[in-house]
N, CA and C atoms as a LAMMPS dump frame, in Angstrom:
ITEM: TIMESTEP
0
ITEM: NUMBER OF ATOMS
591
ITEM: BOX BOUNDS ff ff ff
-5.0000000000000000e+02 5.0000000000000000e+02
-5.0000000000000000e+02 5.0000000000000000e+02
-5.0000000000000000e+02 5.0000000000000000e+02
ITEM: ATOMS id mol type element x y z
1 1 1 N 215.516 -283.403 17.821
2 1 2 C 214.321 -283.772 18.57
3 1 3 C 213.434 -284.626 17.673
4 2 1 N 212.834 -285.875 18.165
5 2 2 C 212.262 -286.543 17.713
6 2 3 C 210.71 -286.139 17.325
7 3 1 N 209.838 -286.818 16.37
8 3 2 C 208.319 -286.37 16.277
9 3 3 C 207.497 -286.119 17.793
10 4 1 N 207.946 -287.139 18.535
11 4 2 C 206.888 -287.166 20.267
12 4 3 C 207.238 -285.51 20.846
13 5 1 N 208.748 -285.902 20.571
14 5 2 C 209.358 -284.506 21.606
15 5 3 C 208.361 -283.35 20.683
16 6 1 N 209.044 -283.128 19.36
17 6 2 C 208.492 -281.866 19.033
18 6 3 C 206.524 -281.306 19.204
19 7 1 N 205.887 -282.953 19.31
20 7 2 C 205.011 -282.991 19.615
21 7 3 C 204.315 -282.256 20.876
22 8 1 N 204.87 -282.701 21.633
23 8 2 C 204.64 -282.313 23.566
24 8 3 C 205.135 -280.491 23.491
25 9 1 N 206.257 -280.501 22.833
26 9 2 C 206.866 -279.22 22.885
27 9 3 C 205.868 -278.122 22.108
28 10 1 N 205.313 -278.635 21.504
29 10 2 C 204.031 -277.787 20.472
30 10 3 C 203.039 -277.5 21.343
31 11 1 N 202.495 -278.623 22.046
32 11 2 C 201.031 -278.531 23.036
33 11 3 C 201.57 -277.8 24.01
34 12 1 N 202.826 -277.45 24.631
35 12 2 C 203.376 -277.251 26.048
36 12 3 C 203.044 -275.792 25.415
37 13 1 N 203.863 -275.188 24.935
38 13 2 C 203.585 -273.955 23.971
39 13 3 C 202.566 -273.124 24.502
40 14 1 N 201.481 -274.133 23.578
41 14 2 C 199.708 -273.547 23.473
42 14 3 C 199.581 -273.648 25.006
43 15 1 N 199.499 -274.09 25.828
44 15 2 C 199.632 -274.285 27.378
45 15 3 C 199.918 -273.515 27.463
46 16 1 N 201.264 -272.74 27.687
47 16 2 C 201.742 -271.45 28.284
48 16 3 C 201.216 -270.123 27.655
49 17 1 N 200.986 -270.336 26.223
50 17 2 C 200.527 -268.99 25.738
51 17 3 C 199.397 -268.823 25.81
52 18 1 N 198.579 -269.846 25.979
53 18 2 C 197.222 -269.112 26.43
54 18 3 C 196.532 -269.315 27.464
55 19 1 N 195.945 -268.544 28.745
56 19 2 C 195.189 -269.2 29.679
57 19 3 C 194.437 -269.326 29.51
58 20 1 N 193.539 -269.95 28.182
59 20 2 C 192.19 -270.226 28.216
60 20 3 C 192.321 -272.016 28.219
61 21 1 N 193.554 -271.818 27.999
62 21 2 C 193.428 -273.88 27.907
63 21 3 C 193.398 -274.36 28.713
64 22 1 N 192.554 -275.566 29.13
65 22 2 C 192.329 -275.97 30.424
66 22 3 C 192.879 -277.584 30.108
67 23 1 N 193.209 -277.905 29.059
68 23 2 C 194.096 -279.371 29.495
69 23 3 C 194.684 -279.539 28.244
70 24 1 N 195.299 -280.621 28.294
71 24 2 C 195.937 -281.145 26.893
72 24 3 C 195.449 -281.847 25.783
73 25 1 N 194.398 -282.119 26.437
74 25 2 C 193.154 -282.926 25.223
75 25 3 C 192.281 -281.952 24.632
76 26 1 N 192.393 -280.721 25.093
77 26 2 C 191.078 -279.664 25.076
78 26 3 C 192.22 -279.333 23.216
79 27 1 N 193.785 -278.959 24.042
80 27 2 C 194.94 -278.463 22.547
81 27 3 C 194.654 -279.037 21.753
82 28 1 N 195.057 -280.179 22.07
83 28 2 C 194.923 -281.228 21.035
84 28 3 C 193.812 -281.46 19.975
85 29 1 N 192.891 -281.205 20.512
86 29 2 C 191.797 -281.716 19.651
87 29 3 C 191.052 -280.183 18.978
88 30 1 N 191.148 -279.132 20.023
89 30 2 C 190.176 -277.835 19.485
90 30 3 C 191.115 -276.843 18.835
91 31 1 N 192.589 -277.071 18.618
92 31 2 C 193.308 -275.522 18.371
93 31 3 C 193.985 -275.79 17.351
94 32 1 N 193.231 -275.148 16.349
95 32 2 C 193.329 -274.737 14.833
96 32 3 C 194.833 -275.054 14.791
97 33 1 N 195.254 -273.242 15.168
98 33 2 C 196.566 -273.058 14.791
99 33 3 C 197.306 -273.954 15.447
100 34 1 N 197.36 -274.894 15.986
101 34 2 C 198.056 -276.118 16.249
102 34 3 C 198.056 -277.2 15.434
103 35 1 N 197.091 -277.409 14.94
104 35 2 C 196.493 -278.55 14.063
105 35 3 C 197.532 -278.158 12.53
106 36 1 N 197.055 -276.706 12.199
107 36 2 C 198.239 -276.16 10.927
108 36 3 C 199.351 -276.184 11.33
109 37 1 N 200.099 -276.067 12.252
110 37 2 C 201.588 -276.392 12.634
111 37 3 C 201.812 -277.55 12.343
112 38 1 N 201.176 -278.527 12.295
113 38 2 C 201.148 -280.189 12.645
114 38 3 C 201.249 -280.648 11.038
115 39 1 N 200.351 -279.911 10.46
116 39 2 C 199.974 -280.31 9.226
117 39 3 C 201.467 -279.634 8.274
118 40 1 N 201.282 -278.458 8.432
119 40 2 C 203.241 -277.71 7.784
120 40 3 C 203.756 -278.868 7.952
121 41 1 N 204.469 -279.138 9.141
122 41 2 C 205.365 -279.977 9.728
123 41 3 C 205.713 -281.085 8.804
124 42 1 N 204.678 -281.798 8.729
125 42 2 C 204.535 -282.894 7.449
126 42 3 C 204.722 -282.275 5.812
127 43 1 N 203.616 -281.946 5.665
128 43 2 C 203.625 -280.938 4.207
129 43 3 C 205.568 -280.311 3.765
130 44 1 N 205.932 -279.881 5.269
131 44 2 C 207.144 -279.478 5.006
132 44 3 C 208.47 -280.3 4.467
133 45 1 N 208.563 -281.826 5.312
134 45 2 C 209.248 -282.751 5.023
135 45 3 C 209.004 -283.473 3.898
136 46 1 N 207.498 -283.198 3.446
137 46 2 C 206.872 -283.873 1.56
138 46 3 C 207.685 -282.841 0.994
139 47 1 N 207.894 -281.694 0.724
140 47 2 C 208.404 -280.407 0.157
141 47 3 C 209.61 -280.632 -0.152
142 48 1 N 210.717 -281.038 0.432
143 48 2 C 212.172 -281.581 0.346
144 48 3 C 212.283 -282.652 -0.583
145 49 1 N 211.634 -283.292 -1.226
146 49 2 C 211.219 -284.306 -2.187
147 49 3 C 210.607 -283.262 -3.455
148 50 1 N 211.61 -283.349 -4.33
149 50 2 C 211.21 -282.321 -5.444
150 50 3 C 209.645 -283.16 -5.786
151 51 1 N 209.47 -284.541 -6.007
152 51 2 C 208.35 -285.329 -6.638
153 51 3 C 207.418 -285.216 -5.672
154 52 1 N 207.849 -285.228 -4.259
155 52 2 C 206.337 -284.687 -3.404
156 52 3 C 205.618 -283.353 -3.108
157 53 1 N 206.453 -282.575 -3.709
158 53 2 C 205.961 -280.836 -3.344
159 53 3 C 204.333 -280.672 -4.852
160 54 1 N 203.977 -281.641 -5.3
161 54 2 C 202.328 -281.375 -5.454
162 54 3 C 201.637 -281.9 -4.156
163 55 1 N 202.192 -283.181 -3.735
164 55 2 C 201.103 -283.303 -3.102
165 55 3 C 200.93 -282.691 -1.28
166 56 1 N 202.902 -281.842 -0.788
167 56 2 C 203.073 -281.157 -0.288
168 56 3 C 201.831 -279.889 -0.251
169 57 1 N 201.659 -279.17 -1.305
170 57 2 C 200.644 -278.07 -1.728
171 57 3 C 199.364 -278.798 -1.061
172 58 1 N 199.19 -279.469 -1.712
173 58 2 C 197.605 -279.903 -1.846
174 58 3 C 197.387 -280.514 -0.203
175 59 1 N 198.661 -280.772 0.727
176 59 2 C 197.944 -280.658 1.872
177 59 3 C 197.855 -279.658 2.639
178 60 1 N 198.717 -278.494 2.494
179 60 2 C 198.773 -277.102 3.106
180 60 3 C 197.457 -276.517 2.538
181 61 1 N 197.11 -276.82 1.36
182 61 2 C 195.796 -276.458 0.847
183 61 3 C 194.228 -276.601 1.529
184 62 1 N 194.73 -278.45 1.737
185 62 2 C 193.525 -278.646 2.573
186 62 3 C 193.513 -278.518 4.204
187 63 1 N 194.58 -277.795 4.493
188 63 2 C 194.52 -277.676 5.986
189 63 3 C 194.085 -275.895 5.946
190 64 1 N 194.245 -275.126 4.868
191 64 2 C 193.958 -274.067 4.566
192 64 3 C 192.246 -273.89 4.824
193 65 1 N 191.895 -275.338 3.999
194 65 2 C 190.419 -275.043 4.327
195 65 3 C 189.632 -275.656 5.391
196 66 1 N 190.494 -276.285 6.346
197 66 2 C 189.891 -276.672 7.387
198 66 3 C 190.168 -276.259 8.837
199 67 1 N 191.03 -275.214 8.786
200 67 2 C 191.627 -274.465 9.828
201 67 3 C 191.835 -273.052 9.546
202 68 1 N 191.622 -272.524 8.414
203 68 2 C 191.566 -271.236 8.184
204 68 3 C 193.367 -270.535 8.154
205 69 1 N 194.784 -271.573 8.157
206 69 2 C 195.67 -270.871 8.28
207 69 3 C 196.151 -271.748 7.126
208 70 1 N 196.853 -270.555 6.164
209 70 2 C 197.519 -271.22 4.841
210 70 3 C 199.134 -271.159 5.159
211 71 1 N 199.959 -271.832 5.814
212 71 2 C 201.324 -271.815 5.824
213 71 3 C 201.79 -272.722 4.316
214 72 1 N 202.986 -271.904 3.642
215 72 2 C 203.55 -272.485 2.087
216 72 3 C 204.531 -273.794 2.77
217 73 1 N 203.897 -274.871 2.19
218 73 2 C 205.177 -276.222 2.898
219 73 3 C 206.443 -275.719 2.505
220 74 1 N 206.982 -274.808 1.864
221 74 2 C 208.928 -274.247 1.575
222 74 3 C 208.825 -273.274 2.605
223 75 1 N 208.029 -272.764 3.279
224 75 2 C 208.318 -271.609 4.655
225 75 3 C 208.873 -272.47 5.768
226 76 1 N 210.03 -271.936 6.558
227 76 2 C 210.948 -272.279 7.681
228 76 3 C 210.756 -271.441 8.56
229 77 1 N 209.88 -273.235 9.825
230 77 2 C 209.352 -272.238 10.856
231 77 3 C 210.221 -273.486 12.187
232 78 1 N 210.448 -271.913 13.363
233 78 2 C 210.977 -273.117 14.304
234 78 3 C 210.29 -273.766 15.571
235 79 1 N 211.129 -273.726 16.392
236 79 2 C 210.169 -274.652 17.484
237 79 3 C 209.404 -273.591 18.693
238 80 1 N 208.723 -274.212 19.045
239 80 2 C 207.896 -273.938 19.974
240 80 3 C 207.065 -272.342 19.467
241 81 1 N 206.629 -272.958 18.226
242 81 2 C 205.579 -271.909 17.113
243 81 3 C 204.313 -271.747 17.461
244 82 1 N 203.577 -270.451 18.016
245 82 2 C 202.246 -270.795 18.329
246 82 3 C 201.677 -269.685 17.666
247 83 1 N 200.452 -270.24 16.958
248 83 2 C 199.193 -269.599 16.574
249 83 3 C 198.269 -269.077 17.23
250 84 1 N 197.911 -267.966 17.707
251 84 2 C 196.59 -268.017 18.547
252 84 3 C 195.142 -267.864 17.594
253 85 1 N 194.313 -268.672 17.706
254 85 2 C 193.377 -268.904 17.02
255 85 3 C 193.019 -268.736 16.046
256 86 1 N 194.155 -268.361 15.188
257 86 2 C 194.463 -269.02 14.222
258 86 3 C 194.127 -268.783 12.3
259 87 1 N 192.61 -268.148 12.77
260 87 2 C 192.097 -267.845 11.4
261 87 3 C 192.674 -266.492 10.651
262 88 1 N 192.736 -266.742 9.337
263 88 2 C 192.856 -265.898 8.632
264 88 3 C 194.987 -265.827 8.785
265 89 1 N 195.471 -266.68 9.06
266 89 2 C 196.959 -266.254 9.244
267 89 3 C 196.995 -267.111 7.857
268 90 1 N 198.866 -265.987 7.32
269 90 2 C 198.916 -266.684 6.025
270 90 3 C 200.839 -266.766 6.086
271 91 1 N 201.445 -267.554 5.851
272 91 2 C 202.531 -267.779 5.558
273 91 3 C 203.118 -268.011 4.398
274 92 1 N 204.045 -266.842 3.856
275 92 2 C 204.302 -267.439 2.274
276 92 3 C 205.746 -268.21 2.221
277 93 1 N 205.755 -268.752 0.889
278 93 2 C 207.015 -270.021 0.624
279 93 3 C 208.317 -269.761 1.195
280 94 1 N 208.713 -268.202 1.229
281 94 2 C 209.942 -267.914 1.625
282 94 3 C 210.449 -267.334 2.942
283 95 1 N 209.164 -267.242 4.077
284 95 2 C 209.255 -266.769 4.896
285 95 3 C 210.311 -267.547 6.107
286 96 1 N 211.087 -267.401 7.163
287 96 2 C 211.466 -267.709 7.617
288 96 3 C 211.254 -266.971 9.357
289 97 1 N 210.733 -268.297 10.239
290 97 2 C 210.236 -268.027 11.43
291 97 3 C 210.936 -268.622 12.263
292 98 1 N 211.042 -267.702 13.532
293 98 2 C 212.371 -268.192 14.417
294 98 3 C 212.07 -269.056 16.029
295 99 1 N 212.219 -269.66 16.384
296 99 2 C 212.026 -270.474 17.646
297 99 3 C 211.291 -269.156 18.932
298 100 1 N 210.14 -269.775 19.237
299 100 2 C 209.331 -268.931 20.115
300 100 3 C 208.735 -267.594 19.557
301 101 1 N 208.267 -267.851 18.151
302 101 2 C 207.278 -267.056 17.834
303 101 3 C 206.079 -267.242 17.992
304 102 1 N 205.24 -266.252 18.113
305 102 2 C 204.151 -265.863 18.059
306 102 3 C 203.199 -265.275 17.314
307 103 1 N 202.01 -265.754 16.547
308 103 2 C 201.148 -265.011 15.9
309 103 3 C 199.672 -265.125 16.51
310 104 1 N 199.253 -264.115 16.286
311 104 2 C 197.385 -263.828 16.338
312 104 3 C 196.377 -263.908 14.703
313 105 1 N 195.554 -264.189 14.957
314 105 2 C 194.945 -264.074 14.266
315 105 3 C 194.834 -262.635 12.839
316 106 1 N 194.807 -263.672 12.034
317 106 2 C 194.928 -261.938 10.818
318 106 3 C 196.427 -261.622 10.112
319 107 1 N 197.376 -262.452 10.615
320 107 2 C 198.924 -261.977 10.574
321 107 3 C 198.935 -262.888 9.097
322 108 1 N 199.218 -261.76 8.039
323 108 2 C 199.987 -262.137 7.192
324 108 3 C 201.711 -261.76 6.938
325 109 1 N 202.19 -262.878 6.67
326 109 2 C 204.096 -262.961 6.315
327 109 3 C 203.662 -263.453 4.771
328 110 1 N 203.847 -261.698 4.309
329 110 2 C 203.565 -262.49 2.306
330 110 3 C 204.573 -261.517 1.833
331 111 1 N 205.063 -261.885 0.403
332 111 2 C 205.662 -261.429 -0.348
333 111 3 C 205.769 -260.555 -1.296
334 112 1 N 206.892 -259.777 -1.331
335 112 2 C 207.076 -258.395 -2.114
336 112 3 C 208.429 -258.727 -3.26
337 113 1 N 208.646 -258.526 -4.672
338 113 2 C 209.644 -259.254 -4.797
339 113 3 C 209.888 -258.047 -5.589
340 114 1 N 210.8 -257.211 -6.012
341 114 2 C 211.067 -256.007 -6.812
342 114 3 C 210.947 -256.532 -8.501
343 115 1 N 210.244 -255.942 -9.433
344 115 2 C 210.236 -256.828 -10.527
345 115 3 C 211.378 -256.723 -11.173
346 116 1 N 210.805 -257.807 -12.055
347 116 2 C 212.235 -258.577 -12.537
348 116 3 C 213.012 -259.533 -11.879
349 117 1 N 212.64 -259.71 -10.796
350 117 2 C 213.51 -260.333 -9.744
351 117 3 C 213.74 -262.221 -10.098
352 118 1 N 214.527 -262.91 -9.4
353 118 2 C 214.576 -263.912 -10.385
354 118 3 C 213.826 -265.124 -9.753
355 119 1 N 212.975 -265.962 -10.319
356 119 2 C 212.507 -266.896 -9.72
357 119 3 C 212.815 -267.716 -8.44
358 120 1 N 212.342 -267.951 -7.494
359 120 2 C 212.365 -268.439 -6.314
360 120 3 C 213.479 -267.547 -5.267
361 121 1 N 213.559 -266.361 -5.842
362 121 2 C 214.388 -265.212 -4.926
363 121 3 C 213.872 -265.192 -3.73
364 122 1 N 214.379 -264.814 -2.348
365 122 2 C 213.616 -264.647 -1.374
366 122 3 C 212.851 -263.443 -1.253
367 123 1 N 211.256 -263.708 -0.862
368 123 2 C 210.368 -262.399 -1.071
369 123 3 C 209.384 -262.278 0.073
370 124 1 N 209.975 -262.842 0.973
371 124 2 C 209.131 -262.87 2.351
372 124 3 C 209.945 -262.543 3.879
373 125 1 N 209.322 -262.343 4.658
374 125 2 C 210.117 -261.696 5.547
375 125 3 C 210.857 -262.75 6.721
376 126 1 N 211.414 -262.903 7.422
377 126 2 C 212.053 -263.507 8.286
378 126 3 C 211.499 -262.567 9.619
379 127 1 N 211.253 -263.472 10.611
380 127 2 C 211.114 -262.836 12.316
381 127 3 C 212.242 -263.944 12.948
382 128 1 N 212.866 -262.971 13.585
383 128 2 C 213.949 -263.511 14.619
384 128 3 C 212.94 -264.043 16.079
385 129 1 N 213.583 -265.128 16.465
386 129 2 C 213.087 -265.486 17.451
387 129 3 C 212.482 -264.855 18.913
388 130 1 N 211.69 -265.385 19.328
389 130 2 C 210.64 -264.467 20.318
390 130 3 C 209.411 -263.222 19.71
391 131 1 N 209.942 -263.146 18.446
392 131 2 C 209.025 -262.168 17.987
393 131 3 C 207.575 -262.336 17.861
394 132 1 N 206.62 -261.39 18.524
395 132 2 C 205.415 -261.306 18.763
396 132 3 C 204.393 -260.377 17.612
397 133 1 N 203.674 -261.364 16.924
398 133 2 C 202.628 -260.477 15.787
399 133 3 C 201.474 -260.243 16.096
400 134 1 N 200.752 -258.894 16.435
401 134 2 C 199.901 -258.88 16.777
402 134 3 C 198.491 -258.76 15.614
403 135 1 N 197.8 -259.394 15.904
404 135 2 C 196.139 -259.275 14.974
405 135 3 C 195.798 -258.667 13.878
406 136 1 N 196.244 -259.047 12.712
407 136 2 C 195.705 -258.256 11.343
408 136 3 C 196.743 -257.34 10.765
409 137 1 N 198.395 -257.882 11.496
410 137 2 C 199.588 -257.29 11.381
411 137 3 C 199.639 -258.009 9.638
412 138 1 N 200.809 -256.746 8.584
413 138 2 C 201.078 -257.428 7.466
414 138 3 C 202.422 -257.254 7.726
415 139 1 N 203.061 -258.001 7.532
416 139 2 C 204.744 -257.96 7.307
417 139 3 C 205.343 -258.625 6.285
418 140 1 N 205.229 -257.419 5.247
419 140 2 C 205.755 -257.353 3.283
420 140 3 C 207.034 -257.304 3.114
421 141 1 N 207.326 -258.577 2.385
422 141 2 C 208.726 -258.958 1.497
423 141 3 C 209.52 -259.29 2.313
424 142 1 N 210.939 -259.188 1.787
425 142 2 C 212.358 -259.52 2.374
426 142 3 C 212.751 -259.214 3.213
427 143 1 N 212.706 -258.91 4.379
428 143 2 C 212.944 -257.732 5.595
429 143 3 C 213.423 -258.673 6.865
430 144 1 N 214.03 -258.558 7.536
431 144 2 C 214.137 -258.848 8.796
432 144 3 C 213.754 -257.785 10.116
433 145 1 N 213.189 -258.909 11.083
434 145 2 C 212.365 -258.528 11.786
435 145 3 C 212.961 -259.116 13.349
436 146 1 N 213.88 -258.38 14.225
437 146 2 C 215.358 -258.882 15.277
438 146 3 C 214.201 -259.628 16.06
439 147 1 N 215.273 -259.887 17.318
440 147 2 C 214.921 -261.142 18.063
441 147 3 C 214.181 -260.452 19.286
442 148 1 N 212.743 -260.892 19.613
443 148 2 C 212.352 -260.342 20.633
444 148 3 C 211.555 -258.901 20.301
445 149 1 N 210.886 -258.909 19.489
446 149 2 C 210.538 -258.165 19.258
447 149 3 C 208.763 -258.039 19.051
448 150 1 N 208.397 -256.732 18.687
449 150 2 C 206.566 -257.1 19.159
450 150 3 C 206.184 -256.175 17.963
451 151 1 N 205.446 -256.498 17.482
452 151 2 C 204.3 -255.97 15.787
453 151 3 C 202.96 -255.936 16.538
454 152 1 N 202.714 -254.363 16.715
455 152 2 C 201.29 -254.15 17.351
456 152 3 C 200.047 -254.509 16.201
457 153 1 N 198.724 -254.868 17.002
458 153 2 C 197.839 -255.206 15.755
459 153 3 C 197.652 -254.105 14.371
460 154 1 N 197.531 -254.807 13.6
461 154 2 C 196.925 -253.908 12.219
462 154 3 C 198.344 -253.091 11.754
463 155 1 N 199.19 -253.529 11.824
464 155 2 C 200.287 -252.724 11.458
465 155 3 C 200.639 -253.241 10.239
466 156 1 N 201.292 -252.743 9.403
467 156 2 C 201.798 -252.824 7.844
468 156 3 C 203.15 -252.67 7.963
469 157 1 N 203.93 -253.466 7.894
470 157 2 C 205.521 -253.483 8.096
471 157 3 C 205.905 -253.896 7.124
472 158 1 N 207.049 -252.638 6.373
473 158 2 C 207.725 -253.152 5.147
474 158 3 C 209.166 -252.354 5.224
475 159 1 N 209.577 -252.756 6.42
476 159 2 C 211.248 -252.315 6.557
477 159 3 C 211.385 -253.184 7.927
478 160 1 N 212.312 -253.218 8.286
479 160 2 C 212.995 -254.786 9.459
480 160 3 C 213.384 -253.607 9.817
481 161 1 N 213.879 -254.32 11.077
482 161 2 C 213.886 -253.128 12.963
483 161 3 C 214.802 -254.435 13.445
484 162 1 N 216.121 -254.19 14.425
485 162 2 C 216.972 -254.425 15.044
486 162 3 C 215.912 -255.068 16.292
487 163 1 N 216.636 -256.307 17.113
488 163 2 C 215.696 -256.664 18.194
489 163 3 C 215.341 -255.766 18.962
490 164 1 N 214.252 -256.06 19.766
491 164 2 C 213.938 -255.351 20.497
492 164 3 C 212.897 -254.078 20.506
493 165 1 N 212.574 -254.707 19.079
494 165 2 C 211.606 -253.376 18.854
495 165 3 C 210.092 -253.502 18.994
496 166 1 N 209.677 -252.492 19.078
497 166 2 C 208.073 -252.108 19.105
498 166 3 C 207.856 -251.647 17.39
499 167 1 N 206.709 -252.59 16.692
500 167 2 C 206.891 -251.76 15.626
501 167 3 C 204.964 -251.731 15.492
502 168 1 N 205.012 -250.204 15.312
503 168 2 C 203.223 -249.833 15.598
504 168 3 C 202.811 -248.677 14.041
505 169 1 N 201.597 -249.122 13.269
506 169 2 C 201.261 -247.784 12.958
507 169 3 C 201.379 -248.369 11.303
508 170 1 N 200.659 -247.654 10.104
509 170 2 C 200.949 -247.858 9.091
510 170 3 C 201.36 -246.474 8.319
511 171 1 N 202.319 -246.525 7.905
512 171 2 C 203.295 -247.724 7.425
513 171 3 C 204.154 -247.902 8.858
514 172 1 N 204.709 -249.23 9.965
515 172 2 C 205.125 -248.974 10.59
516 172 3 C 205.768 -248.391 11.412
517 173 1 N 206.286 -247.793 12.408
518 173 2 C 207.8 -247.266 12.652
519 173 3 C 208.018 -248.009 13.988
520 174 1 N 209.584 -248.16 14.45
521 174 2 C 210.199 -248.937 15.115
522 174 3 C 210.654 -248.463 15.854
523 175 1 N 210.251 -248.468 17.205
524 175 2 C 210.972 -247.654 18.364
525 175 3 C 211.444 -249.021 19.171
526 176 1 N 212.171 -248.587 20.612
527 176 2 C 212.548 -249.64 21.288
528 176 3 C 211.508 -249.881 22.305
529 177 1 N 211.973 -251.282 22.043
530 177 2 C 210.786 -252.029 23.119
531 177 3 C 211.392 -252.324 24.44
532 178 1 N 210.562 -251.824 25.731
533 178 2 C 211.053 -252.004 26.92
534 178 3 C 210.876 -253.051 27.778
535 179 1 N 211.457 -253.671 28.514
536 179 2 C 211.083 -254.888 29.174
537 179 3 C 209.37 -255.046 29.733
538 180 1 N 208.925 -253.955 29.952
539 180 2 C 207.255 -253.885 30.752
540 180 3 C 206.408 -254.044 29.15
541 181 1 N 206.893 -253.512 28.448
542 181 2 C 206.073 -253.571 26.932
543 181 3 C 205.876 -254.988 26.445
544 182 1 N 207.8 -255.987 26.314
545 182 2 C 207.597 -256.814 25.784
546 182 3 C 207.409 -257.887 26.667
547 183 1 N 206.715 -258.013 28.429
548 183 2 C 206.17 -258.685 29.162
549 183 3 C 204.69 -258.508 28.561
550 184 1 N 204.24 -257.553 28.14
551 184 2 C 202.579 -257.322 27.968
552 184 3 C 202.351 -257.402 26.431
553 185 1 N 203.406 -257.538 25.761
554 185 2 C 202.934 -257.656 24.477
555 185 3 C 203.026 -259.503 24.158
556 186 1 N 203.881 -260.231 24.881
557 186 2 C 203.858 -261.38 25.059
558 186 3 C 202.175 -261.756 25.363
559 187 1 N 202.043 -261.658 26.31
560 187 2 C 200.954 -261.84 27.381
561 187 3 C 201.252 -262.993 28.442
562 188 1 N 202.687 -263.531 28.607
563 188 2 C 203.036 -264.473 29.071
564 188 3 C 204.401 -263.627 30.146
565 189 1 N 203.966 -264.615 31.252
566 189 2 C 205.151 -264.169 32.483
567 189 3 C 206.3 -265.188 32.531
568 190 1 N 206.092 -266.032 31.951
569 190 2 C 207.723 -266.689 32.028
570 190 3 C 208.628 -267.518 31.107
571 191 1 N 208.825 -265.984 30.331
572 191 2 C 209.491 -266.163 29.234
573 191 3 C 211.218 -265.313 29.971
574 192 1 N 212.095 -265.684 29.39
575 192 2 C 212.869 -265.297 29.912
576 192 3 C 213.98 -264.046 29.26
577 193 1 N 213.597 -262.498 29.175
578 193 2 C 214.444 -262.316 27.704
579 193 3 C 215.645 -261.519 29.047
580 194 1 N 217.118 -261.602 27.753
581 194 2 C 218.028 -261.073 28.107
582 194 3 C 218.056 -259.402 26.838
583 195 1 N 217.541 -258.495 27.831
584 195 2 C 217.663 -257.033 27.448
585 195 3 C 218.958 -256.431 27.098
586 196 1 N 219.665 -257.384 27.31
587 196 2 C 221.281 -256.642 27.288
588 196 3 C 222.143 -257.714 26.419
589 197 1 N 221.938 -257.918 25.468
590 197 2 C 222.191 -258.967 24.337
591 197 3 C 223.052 -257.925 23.309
């Protein structure tokens, strides 16, 4: 997919996930966590250039301070990624995010690395696609986190759960998530999941 496509496909996103948006100029111009997707995006492709990953930093930096969300330009995030408003979310270098995720505000994906461990090891967590983070959620270190799955607010997650899960409570725990749960933990009606995967 080209820059336009992934473009439209970003705003379409914020469109569906939130009903407070009332057009495409309103996305475009007022929504943070869109604006930091936009900015990664770039920052991310400087990053692949061993000689551009300073000045990679230094724009995740300054989108840090002008949108309130610090994503690391080496974090792998996929398509149709939405932020909801955005402040205070933090993404670290090794995290890996899966097509049709979701975050709220407050969601940190940061790193736990066992010491000793060896430089640039992976120390951040991965969410499988569809997965939903709710508000002031932490989800620590290496862990995987299945497809379709929902992180209630304020939760502290430091063990990965098979799709489909509900994971609530600190230190988390992971029960299964039911189709009426992960319609309302979405907040969106037409998403399409297959329960029997």
């Amino acid at each position: 997919m080209g820059i336009l496509g992934t473009l439209r496909d970003d705003i379409a996103t914020a469109r569906s996930h939130d009903p407070a948006a009332r057009s495409r100029i309103e996305i475009v111009l007022a929504y943070s966590g869109l604006h930091a997707i936009w900015s990664y995006r770039l920052a991310h492709r400087l990053w692949h250039t061993p000689a551009l990953r300073l000045p990679a930093r230094l724009l995740s930096q300054f989108t840090r301070f002008l949108t309130g969300v610090e994503i690391h330009p080496g974090a792998t995030i996929g398509r149709r990624f939405f932020i909801d408003h955005g402040m205070g979310v933090v993404i670290g270098e090794t995290a890996v995010v899966g097509d049709d995720v979701m975050l709220y505000h407050g969601v940190t994906l940061g790193g736990k690395a066992p010491r000793g461990a060896p430089k640039g090891s992976k120390r951040h967590p991965t969410l499988g696609d569809g997965v939903t983070v709710g508000a002031g959620a932490k989800v620590l270190g290496d862990i995987e986190i299945g497809s379709w799955s929902a992180i209630g607010a304020n939760a502290v997650v430091t063990r990965g759960a098979p799709p489909h899960s509900l994971l609530v409570g600190i230190p988390a725990v992971a029960k299964p998530l039911s189709p009426a749960t992960a319609d309302a933990a979405r907040g969106v009606h037409d998403w399409h999941v297959d329960f029997h995967i």
